[in-house]
C-alpha positions as CSV (number, residue, x, y, z in Angstrom):
1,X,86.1,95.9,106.1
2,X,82.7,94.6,104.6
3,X,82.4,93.1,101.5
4,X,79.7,92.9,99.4
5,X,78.7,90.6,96.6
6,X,78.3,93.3,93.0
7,X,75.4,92.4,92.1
8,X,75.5,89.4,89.7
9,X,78.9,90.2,88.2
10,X,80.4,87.0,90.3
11,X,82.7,89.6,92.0
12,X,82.7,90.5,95.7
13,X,83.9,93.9,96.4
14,X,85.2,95.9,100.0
15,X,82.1,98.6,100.3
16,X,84.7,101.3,100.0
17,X,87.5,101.2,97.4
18,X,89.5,104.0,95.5
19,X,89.2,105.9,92.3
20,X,92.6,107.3,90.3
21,X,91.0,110.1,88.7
22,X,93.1,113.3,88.9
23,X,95.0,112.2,91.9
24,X,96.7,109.2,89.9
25,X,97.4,111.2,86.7
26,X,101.3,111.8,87.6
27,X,104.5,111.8,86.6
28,X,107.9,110.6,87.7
29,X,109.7,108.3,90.2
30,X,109.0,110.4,93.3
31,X,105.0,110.9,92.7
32,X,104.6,107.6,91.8
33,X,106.5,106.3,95.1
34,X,103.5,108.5,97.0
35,X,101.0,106.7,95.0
36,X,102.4,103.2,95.8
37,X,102.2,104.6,99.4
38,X,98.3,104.8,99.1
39,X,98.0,101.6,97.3
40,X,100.0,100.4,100.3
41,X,97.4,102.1,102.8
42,X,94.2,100.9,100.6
43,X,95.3,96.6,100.6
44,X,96.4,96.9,104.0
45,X,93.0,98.4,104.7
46,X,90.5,96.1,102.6
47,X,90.0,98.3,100.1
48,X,91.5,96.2,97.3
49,X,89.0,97.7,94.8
50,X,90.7,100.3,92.2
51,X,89.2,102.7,89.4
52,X,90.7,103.8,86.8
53,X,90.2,105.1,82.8
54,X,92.4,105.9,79.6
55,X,90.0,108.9,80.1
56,X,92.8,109.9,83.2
57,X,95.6,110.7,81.7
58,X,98.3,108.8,83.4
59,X,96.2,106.9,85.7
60,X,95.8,103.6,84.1
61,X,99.9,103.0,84.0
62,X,100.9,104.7,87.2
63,X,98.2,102.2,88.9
64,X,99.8,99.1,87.3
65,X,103.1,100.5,88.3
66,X,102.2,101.0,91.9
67,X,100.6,97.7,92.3
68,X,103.5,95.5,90.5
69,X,103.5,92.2,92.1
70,X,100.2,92.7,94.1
71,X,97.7,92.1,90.6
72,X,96.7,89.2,92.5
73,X,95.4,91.2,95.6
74,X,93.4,93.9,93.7
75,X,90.4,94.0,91.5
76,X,90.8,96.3,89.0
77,X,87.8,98.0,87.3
78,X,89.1,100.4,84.2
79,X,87.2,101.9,81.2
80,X,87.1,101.8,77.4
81,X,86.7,105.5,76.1
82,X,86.9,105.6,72.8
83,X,84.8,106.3,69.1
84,X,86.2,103.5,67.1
85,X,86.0,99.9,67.5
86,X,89.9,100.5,66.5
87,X,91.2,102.6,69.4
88,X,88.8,100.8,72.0
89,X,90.6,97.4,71.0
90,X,93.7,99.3,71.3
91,X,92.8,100.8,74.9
92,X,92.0,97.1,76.1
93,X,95.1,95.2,74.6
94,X,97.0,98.1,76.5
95,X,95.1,97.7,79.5
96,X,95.6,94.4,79.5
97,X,99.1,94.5,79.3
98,X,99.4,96.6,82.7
99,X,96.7,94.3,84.5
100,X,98.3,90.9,84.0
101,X,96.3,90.0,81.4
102,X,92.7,90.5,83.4
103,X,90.3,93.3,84.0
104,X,88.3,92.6,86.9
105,X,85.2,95.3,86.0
106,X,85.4,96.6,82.4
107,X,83.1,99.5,81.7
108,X,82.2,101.7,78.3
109,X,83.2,105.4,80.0
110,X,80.8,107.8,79.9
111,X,78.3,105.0,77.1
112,X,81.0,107.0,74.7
113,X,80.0,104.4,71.1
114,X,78.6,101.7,73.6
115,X,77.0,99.6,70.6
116,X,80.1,99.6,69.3
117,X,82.4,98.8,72.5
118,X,80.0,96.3,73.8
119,X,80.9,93.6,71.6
120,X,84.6,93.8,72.4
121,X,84.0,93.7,76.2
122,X,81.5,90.3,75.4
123,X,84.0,89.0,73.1
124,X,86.5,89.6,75.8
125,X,84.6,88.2,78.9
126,X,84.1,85.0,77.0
127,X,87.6,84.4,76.7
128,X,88.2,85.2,79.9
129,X,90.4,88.3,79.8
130,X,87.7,90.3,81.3
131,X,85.0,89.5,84.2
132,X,82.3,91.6,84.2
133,X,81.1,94.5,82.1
134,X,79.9,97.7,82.9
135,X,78.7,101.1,81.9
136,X,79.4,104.4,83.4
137,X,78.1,108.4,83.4
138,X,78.1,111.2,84.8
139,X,75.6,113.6,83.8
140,X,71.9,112.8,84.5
141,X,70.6,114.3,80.9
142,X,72.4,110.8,80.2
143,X,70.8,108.6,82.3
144,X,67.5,107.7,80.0
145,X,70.4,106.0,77.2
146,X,72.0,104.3,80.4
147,X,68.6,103.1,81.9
148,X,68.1,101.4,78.3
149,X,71.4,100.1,78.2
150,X,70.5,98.2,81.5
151,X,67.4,96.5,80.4
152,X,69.2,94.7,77.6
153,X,70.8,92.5,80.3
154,X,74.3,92.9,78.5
155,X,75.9,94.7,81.2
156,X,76.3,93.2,85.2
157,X,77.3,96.9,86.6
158,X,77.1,100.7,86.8
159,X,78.8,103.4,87.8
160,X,77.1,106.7,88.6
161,X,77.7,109.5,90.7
162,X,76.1,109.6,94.4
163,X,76.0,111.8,97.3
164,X,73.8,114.0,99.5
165,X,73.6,116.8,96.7
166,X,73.5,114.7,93.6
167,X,70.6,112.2,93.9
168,X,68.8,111.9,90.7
169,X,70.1,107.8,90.4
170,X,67.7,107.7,93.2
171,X,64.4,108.1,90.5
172,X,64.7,105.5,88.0
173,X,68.8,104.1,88.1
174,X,69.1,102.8,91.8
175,X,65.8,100.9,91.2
176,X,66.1,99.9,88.0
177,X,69.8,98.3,89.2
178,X,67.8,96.4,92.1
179,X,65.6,95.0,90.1
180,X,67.9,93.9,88.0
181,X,70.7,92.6,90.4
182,X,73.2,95.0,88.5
183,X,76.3,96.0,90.5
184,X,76.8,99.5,91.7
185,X,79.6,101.6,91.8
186,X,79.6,105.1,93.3
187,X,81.9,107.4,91.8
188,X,82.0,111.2,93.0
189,X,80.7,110.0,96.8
190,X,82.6,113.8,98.0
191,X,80.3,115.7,95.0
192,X,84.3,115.8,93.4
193,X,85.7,117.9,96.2
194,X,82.6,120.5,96.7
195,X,81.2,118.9,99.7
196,X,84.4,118.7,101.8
197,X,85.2,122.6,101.0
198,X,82.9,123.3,104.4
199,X,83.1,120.3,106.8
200,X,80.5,120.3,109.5
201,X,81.8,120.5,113.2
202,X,82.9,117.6,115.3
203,X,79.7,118.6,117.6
204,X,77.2,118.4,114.5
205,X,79.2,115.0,114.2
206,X,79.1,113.6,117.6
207,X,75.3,111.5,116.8
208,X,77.3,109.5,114.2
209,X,80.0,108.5,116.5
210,X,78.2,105.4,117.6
211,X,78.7,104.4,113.9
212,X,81.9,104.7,113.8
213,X,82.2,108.2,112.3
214,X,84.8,110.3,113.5
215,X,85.1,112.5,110.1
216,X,82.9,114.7,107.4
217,X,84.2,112.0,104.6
218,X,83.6,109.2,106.8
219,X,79.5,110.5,107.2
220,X,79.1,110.7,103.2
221,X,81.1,107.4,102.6
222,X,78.6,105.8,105.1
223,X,75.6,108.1,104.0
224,X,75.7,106.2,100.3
225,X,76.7,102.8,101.8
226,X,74.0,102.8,103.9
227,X,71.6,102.7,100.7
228,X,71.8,98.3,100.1
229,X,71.5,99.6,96.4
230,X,74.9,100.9,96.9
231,X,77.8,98.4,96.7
232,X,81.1,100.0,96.7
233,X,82.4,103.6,96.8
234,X,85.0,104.5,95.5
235,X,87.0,107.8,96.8
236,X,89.7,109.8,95.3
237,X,92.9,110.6,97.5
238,X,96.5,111.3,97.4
239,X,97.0,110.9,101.2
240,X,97.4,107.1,102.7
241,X,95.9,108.8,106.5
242,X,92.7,109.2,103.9
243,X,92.6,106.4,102.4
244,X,92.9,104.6,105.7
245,X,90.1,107.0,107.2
246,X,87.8,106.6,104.2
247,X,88.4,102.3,104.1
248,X,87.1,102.7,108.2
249,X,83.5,104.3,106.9
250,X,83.0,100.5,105.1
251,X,82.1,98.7,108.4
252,X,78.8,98.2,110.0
253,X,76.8,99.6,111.7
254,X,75.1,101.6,108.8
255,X,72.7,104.3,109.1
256,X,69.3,104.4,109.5
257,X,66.7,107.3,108.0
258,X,67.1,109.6,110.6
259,X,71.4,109.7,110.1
260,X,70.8,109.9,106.9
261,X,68.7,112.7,107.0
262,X,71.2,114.5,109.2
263,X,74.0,113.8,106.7
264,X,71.9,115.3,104.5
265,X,71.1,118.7,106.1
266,X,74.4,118.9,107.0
267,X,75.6,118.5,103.6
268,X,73.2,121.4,102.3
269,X,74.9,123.6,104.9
């Protein structure tokens, strides 16, 4: 699989990695044994890149669980969601605890009291526990407060949503992040679940076989990848088949305009 360089954070990321929400909020010895068996699937594939949030539930711990003695082959990028500088020191020390003692990419969830989590992430990163800083939302009425956020230059990433139906980053975020060198992360590359609800046919698929598409979530993974703004993806899954099918969209050759505008019709229906 590819890797790519996000942005100025000094990390260097597998285009495709995996997110924890929902499908990594579990409970008990036998679901978490079928998580370990997708982190299994994802480092065996490249895509050594995990997401996670206290926002989650369950996520954060079954995530540390699952990759035990394999820290040192992940980068882990988690969140700080909290309203006091109290509980946000208190979601990092725990955090910290199920990561080894390092976050790879910590970001303020959701810019939830950013002027006051900020300062813990710096005070963090210059110690060390913590290697690059980010922001995150979700909701493009928030995207003015996270456009200001990224011209103070205290932040080296964001995390925004991205796909075929949701492209308002593609106004002022995904420039703004260029010109800046920030790192980004795409969360919700499968419009969370709504665009795989109606796959196209193999036939409207066949142009993007030459790019090594064989599947619907293969063409979006690809479709956002192919933007050079874009620097990792980061699906949700519970099976390990998917994770290996969505880690195969992170290789070369990417699309040009014209697959990308098929994707795109396709994905309107």
């Amino acid at each position: 699989m590819e890797h790519r360089d996000l942005g100025q954070t000094g990390l260097r990321v597998p285009v495709v990695g995996m997110g924890t929400w929902r499908t990594f909020d579990v409970h008990g010895a036998e679901l978490e044994q079928a998580r370990r068996e997708v982190v299994d699937a994802a480092l065996s594939s490249g895509a050594n890149f995990f997401d996670s949030s206290p926002m989650y539930g369950a996520s954060e711990q079954v995530l540390g669980a699952t990759l035990g003695g394999r820290r040192s082959e992940a980068l882990v990028a988690t969140k700080v969601w909290a309203s006091t500088a109290e509980e946000g020191r208190a979601q990092v020390e725990r955090a910290l605890g199920l990561y080894g003692g390092v976050v790879d990419l910590y970001q303020i969830h959701n810019l939830l009291a950013w002027p006051i989590q900020l300062p813990l992430l710096e005070e963090l990163k210059a110690n060390g526990s913590v290697h690059a800083i980010g922001a995150t939302h979700y909701i493009a009425s928030a995207f003015d407060e996270l456009h200001g956020l990224m011209l103070t230059g205290r932040i080296g990433a964001i995390q925004i949503p991205y796909n075929p139906l949701q492209r308002e980053v593609e106004r002022d975020i995904l420039p703004l992040a260029a010109e800046l060198g920030l790192g980004v992360v795409v969360m919700r590359p499968f419009g969370a679940g709504n665009l795989l609800s109606t796959p196209p046919s193999a036939d409207d698929l066949e142009p993007l076989r030459p790019f090594g598409v064989t599947t619907w979530p293969q063409a979006l993974l690809k479709w956002i990848l192919s933007d050079p703004r874009c620097h990792v993806a980061i699906p949700a899954t519970s099976s390990p088949e998917r994770m290996k099918q969505n880690a195969a969209a992170g290789d070369p050759p990417w699309f040009g305009p014209e697959e990308r505008a098929l994707v795109a019709r396709l994905a309107l229906g």
